[in-house]
PLY file of the C-alpha trace (Angstrom):
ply
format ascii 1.0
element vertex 409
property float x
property float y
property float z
element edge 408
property int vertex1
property int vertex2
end_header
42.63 -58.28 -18.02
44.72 -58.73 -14.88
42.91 -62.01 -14.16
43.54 -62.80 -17.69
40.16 -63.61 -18.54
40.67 -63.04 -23.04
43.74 -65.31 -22.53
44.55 -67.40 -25.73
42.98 -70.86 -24.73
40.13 -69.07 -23.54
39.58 -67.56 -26.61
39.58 -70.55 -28.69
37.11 -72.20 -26.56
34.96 -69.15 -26.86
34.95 -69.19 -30.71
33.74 -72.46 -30.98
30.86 -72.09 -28.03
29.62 -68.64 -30.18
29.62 -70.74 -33.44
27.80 -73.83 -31.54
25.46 -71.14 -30.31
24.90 -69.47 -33.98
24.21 -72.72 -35.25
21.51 -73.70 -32.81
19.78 -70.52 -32.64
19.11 -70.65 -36.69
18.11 -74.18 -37.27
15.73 -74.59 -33.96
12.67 -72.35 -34.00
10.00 -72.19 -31.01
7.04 -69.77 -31.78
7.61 -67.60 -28.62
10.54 -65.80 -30.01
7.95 -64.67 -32.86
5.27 -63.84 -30.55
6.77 -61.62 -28.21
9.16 -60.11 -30.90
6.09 -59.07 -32.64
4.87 -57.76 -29.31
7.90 -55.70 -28.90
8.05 -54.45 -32.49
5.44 -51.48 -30.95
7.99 -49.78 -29.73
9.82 -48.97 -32.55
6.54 -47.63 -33.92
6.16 -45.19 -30.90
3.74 -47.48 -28.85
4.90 -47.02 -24.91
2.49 -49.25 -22.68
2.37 -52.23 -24.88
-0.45 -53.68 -22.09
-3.48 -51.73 -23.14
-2.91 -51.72 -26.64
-2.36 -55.44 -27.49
-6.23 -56.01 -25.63
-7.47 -52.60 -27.08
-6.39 -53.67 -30.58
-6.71 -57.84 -30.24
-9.15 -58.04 -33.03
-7.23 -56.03 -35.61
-3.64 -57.68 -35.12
-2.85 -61.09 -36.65
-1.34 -62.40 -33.05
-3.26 -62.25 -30.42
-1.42 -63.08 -27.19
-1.10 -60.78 -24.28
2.57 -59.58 -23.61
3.47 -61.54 -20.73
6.41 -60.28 -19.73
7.49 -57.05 -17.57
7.78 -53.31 -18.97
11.78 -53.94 -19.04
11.87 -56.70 -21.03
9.79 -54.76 -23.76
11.98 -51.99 -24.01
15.53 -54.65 -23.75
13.52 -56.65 -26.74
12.58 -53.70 -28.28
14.65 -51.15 -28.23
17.00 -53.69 -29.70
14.77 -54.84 -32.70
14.89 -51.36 -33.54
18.50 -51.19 -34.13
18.65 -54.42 -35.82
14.89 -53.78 -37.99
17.13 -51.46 -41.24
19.92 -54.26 -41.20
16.71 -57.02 -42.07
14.18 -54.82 -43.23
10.45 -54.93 -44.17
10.85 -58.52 -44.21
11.13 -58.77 -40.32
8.05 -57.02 -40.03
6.37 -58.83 -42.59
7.93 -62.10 -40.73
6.70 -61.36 -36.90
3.40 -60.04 -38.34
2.49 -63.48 -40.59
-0.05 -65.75 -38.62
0.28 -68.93 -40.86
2.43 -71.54 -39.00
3.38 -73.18 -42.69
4.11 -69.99 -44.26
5.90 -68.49 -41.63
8.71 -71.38 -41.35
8.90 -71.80 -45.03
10.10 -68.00 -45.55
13.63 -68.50 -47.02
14.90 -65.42 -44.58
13.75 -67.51 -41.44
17.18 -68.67 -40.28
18.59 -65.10 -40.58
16.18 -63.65 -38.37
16.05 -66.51 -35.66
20.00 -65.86 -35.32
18.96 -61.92 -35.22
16.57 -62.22 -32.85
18.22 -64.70 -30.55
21.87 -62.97 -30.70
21.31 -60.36 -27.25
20.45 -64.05 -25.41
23.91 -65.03 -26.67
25.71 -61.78 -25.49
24.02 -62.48 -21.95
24.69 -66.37 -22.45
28.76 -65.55 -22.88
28.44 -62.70 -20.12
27.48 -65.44 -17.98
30.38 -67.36 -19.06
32.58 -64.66 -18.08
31.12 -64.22 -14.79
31.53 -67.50 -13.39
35.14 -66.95 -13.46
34.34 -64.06 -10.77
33.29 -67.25 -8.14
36.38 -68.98 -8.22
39.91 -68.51 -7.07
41.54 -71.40 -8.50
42.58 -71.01 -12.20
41.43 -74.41 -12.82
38.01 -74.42 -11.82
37.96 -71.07 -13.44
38.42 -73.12 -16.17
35.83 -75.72 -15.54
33.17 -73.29 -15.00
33.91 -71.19 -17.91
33.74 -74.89 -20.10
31.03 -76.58 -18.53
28.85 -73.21 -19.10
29.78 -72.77 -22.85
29.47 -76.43 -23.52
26.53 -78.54 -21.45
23.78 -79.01 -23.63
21.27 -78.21 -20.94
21.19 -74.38 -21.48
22.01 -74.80 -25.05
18.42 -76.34 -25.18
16.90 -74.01 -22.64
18.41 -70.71 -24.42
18.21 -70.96 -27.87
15.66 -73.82 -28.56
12.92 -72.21 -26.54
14.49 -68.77 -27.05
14.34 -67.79 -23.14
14.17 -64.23 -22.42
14.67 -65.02 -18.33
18.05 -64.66 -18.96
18.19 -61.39 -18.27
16.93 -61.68 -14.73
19.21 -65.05 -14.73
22.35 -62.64 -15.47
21.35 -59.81 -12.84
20.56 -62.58 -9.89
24.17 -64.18 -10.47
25.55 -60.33 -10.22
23.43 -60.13 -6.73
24.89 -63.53 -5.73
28.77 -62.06 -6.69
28.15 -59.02 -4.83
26.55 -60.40 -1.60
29.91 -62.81 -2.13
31.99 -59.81 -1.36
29.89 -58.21 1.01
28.56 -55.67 -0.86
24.90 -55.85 0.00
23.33 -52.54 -1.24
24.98 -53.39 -4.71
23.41 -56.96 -4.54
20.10 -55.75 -3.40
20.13 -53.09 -6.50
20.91 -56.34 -9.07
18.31 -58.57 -7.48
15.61 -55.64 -7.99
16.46 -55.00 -11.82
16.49 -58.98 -12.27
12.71 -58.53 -10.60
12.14 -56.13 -13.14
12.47 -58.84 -15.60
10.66 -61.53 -13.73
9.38 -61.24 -10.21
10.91 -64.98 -8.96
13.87 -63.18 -6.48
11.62 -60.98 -4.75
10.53 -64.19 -2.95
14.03 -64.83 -1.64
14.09 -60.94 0.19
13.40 -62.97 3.82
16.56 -64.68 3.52
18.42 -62.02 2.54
16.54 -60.11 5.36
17.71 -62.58 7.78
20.88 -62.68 6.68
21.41 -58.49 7.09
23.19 -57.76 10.04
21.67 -54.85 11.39
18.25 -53.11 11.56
19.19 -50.39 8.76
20.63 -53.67 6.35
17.01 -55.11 6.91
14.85 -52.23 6.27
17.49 -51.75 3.16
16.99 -55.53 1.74
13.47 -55.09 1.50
12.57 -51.48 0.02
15.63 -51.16 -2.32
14.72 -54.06 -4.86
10.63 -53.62 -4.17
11.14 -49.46 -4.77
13.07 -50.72 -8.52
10.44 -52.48 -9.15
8.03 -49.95 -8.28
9.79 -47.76 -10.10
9.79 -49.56 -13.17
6.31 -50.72 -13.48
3.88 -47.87 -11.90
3.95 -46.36 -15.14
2.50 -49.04 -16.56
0.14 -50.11 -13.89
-3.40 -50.73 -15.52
-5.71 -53.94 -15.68
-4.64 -54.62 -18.45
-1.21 -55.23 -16.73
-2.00 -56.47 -13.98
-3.84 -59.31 -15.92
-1.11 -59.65 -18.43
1.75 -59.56 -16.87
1.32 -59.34 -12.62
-0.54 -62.12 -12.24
-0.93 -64.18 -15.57
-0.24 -67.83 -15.18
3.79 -68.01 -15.77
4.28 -65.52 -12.72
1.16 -66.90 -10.38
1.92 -70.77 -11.01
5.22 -70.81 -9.29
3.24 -72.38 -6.38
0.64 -74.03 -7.07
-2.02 -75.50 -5.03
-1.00 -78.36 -2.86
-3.12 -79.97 -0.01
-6.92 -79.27 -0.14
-7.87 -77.95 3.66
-11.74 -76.95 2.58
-13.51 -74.71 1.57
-11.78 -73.39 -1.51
-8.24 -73.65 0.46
-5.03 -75.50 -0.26
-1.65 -76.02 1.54
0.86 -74.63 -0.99
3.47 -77.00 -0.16
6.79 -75.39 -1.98
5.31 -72.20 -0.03
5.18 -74.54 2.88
8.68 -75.34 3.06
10.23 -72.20 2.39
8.03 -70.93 5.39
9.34 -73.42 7.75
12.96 -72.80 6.35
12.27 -69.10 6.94
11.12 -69.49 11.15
13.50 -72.02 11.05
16.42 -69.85 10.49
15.00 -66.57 12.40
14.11 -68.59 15.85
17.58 -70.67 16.05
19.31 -67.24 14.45
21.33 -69.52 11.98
24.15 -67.51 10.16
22.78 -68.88 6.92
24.33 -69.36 3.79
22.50 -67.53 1.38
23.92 -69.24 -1.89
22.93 -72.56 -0.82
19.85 -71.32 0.30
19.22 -69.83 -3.14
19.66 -73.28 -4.38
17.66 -75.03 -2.18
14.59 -72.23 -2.75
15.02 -73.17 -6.47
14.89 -77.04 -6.24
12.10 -76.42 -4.01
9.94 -74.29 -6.55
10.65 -76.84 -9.41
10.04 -80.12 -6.87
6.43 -78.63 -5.95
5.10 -76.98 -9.08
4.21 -77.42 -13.07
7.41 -75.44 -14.07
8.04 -73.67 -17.43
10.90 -75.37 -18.97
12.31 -71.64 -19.51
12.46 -71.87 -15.33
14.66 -74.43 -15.27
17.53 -71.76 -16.77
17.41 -69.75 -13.43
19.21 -72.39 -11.41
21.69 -73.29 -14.22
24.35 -71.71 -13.35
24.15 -71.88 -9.78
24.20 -75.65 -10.04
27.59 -75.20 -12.28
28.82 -73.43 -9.39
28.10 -76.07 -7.18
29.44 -79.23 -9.37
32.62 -77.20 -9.73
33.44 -76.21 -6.28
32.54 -80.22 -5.15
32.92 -82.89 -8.01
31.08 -85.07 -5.92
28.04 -83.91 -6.71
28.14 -83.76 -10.51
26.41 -86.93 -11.33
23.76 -86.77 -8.79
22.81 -82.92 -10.02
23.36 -84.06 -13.52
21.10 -86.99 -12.96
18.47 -84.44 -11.60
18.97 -81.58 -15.08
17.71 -84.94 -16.86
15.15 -85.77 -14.82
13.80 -81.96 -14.57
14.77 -81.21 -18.64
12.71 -84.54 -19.21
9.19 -83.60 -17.43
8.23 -80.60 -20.06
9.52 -82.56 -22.95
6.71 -84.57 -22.36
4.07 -82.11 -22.10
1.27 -82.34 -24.59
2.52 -79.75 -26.79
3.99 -80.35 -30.33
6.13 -76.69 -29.71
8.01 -78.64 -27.19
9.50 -80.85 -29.22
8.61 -82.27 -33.17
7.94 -78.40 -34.03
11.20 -76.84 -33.16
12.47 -78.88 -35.91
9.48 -77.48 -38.61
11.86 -75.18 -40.46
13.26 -78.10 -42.38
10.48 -79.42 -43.18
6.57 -79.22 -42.44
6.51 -82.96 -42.76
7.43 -82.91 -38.72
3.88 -81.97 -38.47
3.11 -85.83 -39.23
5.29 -87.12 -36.33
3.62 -88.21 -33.60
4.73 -85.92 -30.15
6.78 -88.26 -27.22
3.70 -87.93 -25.28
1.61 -89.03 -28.24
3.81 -92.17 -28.53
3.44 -92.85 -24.68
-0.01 -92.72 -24.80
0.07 -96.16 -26.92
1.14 -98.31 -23.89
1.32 -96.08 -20.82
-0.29 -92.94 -19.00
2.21 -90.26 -19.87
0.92 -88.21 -17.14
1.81 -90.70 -14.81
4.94 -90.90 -16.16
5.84 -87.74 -15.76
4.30 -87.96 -12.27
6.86 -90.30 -11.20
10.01 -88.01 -12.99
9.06 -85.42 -10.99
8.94 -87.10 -7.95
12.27 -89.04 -8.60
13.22 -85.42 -9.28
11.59 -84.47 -5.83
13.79 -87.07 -4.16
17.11 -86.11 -5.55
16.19 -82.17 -4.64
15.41 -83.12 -1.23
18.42 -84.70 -0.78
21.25 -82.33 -2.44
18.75 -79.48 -0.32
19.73 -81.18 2.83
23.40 -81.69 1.99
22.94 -77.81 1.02
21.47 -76.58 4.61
24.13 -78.72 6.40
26.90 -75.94 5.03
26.81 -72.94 7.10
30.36 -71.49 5.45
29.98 -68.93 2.49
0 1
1 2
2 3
3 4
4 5
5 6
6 7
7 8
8 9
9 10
10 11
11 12
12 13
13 14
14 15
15 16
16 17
17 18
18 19
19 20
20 21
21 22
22 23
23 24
24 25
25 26
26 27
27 28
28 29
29 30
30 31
31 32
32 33
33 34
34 35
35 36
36 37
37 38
38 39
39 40
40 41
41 42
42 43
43 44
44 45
45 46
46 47
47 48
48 49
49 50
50 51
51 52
52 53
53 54
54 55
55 56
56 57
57 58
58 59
59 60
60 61
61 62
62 63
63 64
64 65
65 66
66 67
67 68
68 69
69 70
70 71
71 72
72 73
73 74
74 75
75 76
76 77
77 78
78 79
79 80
80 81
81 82
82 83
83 84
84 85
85 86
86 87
87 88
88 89
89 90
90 91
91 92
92 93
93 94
94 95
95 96
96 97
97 98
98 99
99 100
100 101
101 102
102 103
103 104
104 105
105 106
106 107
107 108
108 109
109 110
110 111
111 112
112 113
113 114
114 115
115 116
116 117
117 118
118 119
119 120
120 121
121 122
122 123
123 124
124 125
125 126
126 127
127 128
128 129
129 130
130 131
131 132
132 133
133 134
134 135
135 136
136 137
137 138
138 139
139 140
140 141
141 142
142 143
143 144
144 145
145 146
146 147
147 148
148 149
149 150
150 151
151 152
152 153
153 154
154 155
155 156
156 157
157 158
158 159
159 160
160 161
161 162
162 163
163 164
164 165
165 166
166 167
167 168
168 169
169 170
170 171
171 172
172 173
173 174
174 175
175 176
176 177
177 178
178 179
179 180
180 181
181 182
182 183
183 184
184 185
185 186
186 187
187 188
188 189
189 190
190 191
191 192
192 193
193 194
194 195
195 196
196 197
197 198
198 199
199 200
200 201
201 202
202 203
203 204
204 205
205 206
206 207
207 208
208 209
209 210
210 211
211 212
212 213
213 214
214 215
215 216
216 217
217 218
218 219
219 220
220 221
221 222
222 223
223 224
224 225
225 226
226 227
227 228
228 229
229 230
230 231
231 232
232 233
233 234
234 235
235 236
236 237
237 238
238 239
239 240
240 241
241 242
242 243
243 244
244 245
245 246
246 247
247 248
248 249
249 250
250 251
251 252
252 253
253 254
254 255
255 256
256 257
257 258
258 259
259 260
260 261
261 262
262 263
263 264
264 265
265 266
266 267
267 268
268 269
269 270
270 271
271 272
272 273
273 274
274 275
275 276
276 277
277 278
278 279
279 280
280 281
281 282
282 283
283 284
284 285
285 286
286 287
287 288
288 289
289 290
290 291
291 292
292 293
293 294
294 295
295 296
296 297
297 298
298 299
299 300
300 301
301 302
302 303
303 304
304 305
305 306
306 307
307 308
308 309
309 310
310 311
311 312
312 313
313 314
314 315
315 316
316 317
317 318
318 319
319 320
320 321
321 322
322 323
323 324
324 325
325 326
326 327
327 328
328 329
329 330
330 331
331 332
332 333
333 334
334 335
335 336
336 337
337 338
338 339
339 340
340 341
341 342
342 343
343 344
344 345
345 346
346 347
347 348
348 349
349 350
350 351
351 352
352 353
353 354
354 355
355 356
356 357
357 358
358 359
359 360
360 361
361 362
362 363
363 364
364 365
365 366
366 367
367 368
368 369
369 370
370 371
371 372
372 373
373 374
374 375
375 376
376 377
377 378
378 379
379 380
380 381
381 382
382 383
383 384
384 385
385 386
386 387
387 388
388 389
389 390
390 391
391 392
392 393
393 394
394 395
395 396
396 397
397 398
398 399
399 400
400 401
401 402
402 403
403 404
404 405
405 406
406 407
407 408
């Protein structure tokens, strides 16, 4: 309250952002929100390690996926669908448990339980809002941040289209980041091992951080504190059917994929390639690194050399905001590049991605021919999206180099 963050203008601005939000998150439907909901709806039935039992039972249940995700975000997901299940009842159930894509957008109840379902990723959307205020000093770029957040259509899309979960881990990271800010470095190191618990991408940042620590205790320290919450949170679980699920299924693994064949079954990973020559680069010529640009720079990296989930895309989003507002200079240019990057999925060869979201109005989308199926007609949408990405690449490199050039935090 001192800071006056619930001031009157603020408030206004917030209304209209939650309504936007409400709006969005009932009349946009991607089937991952009913797939992992029904996942998570276990728990409320007493079922603990949610690994085993989906592969133990895959023949008897109507969806068949493997939960992807990490232990926490089964219990966040679930534990919450049990306190919201008696305000929608059976019909929930019922809902997440119906395997027919035409009957399962046509129920009449659909829009109420999309806005259900998606409201904790508003509560962490608007937390978010309210944390970017903690960055800045000036009340006017307090203001821009707060504004930009609530009101770019970039995580509008990424949040409640494709109803993306990583915000959880997206929320804890930018706590680390506020907290190694102010120097508080066991506190950040605590934040970035509870976002790991929701999806392992900031482990891989710990050698920075490591760097970074000033002495041999801090080092030690940045390493075991967010690995041992990890630890903590998953040996419970640990089993193969885990492991395969979860550990090392294809939306954790794929974060660098194969680059440069060498033989012999071997590739040059060449995001991993970079970040490694960043790494020496920094511990021979003892840089006094800053680790926020850094972050950045790790992140463009990751999406410049790899297949990226679109739901990736929300881990740099507010980092970028951060950026834009402290130096207007680069608002276009990182703009340009949220196109570019928001562009490449959208063209994937997968109806879910786009015509579908829209199915709840009508099945008649189903007839619509996907933007990759309309490239097809007169050009190779692969190669399309082969040169986005490498426009994208471009850009990144770029704005990365700007980025290392700034040693003040």
């Amino acid at each position: 309250m001192k800071e006056g963050i619930f001031k009157k203008g603020r408030l206004k601005i917030l209304f209209l952002a939650i309504v936007l939000r409400l709006l969005v998150s009932g009349f946009l439907y991607h089937p991952d929100i009913k797939t992992f909901n029904f996942q998570s709806s276990f728990l409320k039935k007493g079922v603990v390690n949610i690994y085993p039992y989906l592969i133990e039972n895959r023949m008897s249940l109507p969806l068949k996926e493997e939960f992807v995700y990490f232990p926490l975000s089964y219990f966040v997901v679930g534990g919450y669908q049990a306190i919201v299940s008696p305000l929608l009842g059976q019909g929930l159930d019922n809902w997440l448990a119906n395997a027919d894509s035409v009957t399962s957008v046509t129920d009449p109840n659909i829009f109420w339980y999309l806005i259900f379902l998606k409201f904790p990723l508003l509560v962490v959307d608007i937390a978010i809002a309210f944390l970017l205020l903690k960055f800045f000093k000036d009340e006017k770029d307090k203001e821009k941040a707060f504004t930009f957040w609530l009101f770019n259509p970039f995580t509008i899309i990424l949040i409640y289209a494709f109803s993306n979960i990583d915000i959880y881990s997206v929320f804890l990271t930018l706590v680390a980041f506020l907290f190694l800010k102010r120097k508080k470095l066991l506190s950040a190191l605590v934040f970035l091992g509870l976002a790991a618990c929701f999806k392992a991408y900031p482990l891989i940042f710990l050698p920075f951080i490591f760097l970074k620590a000033k002495n041999t205790k801090q080092k030690i320290l940045s390493v075991l504190i967010p690995l041992f919450i990890l630890f903590l949170t998953i040996v419970p679980f640990w089993s193969t059917a885990f492991v395969q699920s979860a550990l090392v299924s294809g939306l954790t693994t794929r974060i660098f994929n194969p680059g440069i064949l060498v033989g012999f079954g071997e590739s040059i990973m060449m995001g991993l390639l970079i970040l490694s020559a960043l790494f020496f680069s920094v511990w021979l010529h003892k840089k006094d690194i800053n680790l926020f640009n850094y972050w950045v720079v790790f992140l463009l990296i990751i999406f410049s050399f790899s297949h990226f989930h679109i739901s990736w895309l929300l881990w740099i989003a507010p980092f970028l905001l951060i950026l834009i507002v402290k130096n207007s200079k680069l608002t276009w240019p990182v703009v340009l590049l949220c196109m570019l990057a928001l562009a490449i999925p959208l063209l994937y060869e997968d109806r879910n991605m786009t015509i579908s979201l829209f199915r709840i109005y009508t099945t008649w989308y189903d007839l619509l021919p996907t933007p990759f199926a309309v490239m097809e007609k007169f050009y190779d949408p692969y190669n399309f999206q082969s040169i986005l990405h490498t426009l994208f690449a471009g850009g990144a490199g770029v704005i990365s180099y700007k980025l290392l050039s700034e040693k003040k935090d």
